[in-house]
MDAnalysis code that builds the backbone (N, CA, C; Angstrom):
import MDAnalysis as mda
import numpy as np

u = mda.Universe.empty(264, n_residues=88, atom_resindex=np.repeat(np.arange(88), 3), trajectory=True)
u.add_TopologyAttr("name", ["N", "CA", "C"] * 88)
u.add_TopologyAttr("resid", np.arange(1, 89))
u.add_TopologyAttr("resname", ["UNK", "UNK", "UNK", "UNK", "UNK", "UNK", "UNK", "UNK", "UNK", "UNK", "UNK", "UNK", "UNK", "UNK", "UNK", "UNK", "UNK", "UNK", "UNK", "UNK", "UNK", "UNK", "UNK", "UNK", "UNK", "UNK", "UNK", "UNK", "UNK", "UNK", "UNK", "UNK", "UNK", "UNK", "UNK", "UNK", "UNK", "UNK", "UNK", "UNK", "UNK", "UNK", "UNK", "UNK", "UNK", "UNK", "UNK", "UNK", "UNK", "UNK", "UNK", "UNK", "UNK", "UNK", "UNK", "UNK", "UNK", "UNK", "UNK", "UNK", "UNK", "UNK", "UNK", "UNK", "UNK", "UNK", "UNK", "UNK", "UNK", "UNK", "UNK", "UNK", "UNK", "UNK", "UNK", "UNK", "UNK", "UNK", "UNK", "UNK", "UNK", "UNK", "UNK", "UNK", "UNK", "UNK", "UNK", "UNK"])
u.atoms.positions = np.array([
    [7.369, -19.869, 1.020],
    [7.112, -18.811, 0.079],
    [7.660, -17.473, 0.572],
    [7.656, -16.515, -0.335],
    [8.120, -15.297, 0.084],
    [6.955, -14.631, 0.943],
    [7.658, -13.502, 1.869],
    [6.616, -13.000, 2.829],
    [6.776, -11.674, 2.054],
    [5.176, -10.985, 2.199],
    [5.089, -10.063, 1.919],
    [5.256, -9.105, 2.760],
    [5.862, -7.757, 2.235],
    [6.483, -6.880, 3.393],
    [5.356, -5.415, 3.463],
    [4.570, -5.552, 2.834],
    [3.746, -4.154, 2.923],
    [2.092, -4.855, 2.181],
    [1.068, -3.989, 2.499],
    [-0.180, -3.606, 2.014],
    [-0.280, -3.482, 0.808],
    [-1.137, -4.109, -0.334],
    [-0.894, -3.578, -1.542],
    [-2.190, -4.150, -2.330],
    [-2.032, -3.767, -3.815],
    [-3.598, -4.155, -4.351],
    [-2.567, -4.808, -5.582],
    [-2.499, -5.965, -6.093],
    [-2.321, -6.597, -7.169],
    [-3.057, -5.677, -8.086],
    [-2.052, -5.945, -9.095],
    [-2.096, -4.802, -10.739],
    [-1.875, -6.287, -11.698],
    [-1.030, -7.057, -11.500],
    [-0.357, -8.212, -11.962],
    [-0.006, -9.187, -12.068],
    [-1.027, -10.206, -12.330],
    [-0.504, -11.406, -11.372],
    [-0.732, -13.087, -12.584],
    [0.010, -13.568, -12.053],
    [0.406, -15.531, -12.759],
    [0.434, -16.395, -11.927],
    [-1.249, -17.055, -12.049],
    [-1.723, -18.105, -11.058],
    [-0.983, -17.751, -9.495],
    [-1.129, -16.669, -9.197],
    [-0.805, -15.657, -7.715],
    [-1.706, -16.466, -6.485],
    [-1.248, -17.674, -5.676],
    [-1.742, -18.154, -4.548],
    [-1.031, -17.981, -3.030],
    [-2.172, -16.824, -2.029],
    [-1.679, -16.679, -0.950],
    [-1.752, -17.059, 0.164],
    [-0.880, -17.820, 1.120],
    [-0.965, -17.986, 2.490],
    [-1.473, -16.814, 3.122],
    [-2.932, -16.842, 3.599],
    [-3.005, -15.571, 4.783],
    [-3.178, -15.968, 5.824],
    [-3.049, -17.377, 6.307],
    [-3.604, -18.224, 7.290],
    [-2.535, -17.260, 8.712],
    [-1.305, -16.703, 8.189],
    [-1.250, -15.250, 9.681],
    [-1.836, -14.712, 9.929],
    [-2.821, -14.334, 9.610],
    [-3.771, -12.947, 9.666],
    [-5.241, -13.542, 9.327],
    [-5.811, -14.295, 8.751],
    [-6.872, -15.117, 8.833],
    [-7.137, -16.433, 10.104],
    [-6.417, -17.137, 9.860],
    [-6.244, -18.705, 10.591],
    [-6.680, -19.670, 9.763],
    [-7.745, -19.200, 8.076],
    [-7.765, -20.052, 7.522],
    [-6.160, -20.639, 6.932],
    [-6.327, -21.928, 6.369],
    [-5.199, -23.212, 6.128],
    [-5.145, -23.313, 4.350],
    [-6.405, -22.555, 4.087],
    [-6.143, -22.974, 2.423],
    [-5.557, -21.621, 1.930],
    [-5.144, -21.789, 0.709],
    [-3.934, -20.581, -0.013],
    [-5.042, -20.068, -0.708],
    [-5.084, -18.598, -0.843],
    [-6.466, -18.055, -1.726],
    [-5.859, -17.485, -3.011],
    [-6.342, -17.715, -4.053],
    [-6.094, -17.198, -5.459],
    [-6.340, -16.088, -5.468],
    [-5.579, -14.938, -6.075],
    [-5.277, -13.697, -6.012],
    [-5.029, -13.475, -7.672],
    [-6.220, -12.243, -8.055],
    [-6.011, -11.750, -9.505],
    [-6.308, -10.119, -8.998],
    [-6.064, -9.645, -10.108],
    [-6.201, -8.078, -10.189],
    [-7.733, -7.948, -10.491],
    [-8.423, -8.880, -11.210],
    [-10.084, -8.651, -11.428],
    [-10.748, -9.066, -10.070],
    [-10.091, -10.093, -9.906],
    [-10.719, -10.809, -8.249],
    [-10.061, -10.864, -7.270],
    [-10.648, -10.523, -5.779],
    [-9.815, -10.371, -4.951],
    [-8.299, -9.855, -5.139],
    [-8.104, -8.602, -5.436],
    [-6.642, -7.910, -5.645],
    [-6.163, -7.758, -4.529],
    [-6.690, -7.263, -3.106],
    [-5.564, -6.984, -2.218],
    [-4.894, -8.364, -1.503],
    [-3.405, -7.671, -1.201],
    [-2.518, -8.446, -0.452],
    [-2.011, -8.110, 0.637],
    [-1.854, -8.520, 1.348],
    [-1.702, -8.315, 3.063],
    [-0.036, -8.796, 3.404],
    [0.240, -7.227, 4.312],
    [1.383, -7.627, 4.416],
    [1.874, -8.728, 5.680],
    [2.621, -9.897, 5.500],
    [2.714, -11.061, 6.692],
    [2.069, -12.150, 6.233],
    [1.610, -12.337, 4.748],
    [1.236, -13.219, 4.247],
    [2.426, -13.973, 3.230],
    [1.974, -15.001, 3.195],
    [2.958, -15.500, 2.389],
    [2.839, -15.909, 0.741],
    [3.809, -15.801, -0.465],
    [3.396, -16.016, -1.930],
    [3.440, -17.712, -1.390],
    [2.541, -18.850, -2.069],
    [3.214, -19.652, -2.310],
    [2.959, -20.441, -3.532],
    [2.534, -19.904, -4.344],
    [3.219, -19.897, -5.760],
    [2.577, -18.671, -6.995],
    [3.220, -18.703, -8.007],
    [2.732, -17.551, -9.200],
    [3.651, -16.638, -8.647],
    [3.570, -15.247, -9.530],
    [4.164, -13.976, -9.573],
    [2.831, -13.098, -9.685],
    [3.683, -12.047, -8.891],
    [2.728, -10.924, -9.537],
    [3.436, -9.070, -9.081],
    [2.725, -8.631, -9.595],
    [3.107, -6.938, -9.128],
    [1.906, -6.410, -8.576],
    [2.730, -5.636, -7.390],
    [1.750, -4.960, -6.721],
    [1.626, -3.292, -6.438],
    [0.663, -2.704, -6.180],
    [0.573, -1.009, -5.716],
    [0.924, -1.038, -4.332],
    [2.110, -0.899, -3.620],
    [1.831, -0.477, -2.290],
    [0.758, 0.410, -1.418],
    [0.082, -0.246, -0.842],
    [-0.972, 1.141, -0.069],
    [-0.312, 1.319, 1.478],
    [0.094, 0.185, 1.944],
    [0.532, 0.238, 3.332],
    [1.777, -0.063, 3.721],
    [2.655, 0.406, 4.586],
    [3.442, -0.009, 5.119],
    [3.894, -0.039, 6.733],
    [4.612, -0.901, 7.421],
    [4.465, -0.743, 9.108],
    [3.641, -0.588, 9.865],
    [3.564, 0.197, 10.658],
    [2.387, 0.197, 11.582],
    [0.639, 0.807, 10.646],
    [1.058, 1.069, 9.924],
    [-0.131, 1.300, 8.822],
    [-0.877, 0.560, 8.444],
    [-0.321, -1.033, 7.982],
    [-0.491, -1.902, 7.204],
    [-1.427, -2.923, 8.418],
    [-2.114, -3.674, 8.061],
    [-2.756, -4.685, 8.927],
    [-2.636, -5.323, 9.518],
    [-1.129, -5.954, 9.481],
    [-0.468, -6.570, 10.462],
    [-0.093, -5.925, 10.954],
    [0.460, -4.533, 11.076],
    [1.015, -3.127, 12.108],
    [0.353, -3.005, 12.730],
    [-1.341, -2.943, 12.319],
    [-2.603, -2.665, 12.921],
    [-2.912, -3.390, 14.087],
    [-2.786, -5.216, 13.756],
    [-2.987, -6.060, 14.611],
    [-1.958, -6.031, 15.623],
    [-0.910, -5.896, 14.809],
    [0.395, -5.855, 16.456],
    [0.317, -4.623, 17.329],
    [0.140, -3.651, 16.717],
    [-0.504, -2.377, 17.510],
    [-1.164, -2.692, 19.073],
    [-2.365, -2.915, 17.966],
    [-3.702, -3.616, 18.915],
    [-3.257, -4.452, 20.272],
    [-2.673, -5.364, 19.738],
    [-2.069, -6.523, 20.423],
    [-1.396, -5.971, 21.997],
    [-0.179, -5.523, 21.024],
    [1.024, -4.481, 21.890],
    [0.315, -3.468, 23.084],
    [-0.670, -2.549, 23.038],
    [-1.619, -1.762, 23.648],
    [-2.005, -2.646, 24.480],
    [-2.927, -3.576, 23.920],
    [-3.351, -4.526, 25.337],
    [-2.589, -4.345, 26.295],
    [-1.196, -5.320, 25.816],
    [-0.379, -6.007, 27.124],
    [-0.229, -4.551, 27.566],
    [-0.032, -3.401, 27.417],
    [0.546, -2.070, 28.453],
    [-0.042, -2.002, 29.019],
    [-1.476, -1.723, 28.813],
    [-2.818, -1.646, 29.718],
    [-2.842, -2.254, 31.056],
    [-2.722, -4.184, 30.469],
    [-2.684, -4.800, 31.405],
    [-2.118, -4.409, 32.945],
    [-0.401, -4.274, 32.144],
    [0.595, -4.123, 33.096],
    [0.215, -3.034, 33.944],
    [-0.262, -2.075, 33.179],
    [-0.299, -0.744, 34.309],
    [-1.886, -0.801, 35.234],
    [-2.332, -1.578, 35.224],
    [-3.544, -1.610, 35.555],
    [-3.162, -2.902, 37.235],
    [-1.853, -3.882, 37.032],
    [-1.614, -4.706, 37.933],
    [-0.414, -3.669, 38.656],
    [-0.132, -2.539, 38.109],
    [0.607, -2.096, 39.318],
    [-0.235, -0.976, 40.041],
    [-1.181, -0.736, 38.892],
    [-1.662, 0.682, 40.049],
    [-2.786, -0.146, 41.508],
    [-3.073, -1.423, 40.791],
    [-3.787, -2.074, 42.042],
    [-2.615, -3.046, 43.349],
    [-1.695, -2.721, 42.965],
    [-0.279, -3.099, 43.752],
    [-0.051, -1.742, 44.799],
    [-0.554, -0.948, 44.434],
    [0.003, 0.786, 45.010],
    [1.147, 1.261, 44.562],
    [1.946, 0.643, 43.404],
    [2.749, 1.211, 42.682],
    [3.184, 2.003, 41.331],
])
């Protein structure tokens, strides 16, 4: 399916089912309407229906930016934390 590239709230959508199992770990595809459950996450995948969306997020903004952020920070931490106990 197509990957979604930004944060957004469905305005529009035709039988709209999403992979979020990147960003969840659940395995089942969740049905996505503008009355129910509207937002869409960017790093998820369409895999089937259409729809239109409002961008709210993009890059490091967006939830997957958020999580890789997060992520990314760790490992620096780490690193600088095994050299300052090295004496370097």
């Amino acid at each position: 399916g197509d990957l979604l590239p930004a944060d957004g709230v469905l305005i529009q959508g035709n039988d709209l089912k999403i992979d979020e199992s990147a960003l969840t770990g659940e395995s089942d595809h969740v049905r996505k309407s503008p009355d129910k459950d509207p937002l869409l996450l960017s790093g998820t995948h369409v895999m089937e229906g259409s729809g239109r969306m409002v961008v709210t997020a993009v890059g490091a903004n967006s939830q997957s930016g958020i999580i890789f952020t997060l992520l990314g920070a760790g490992g620096d931490d780490d690193e600088g934390d095994r050299r300052d106990r090295r004496g370097g």
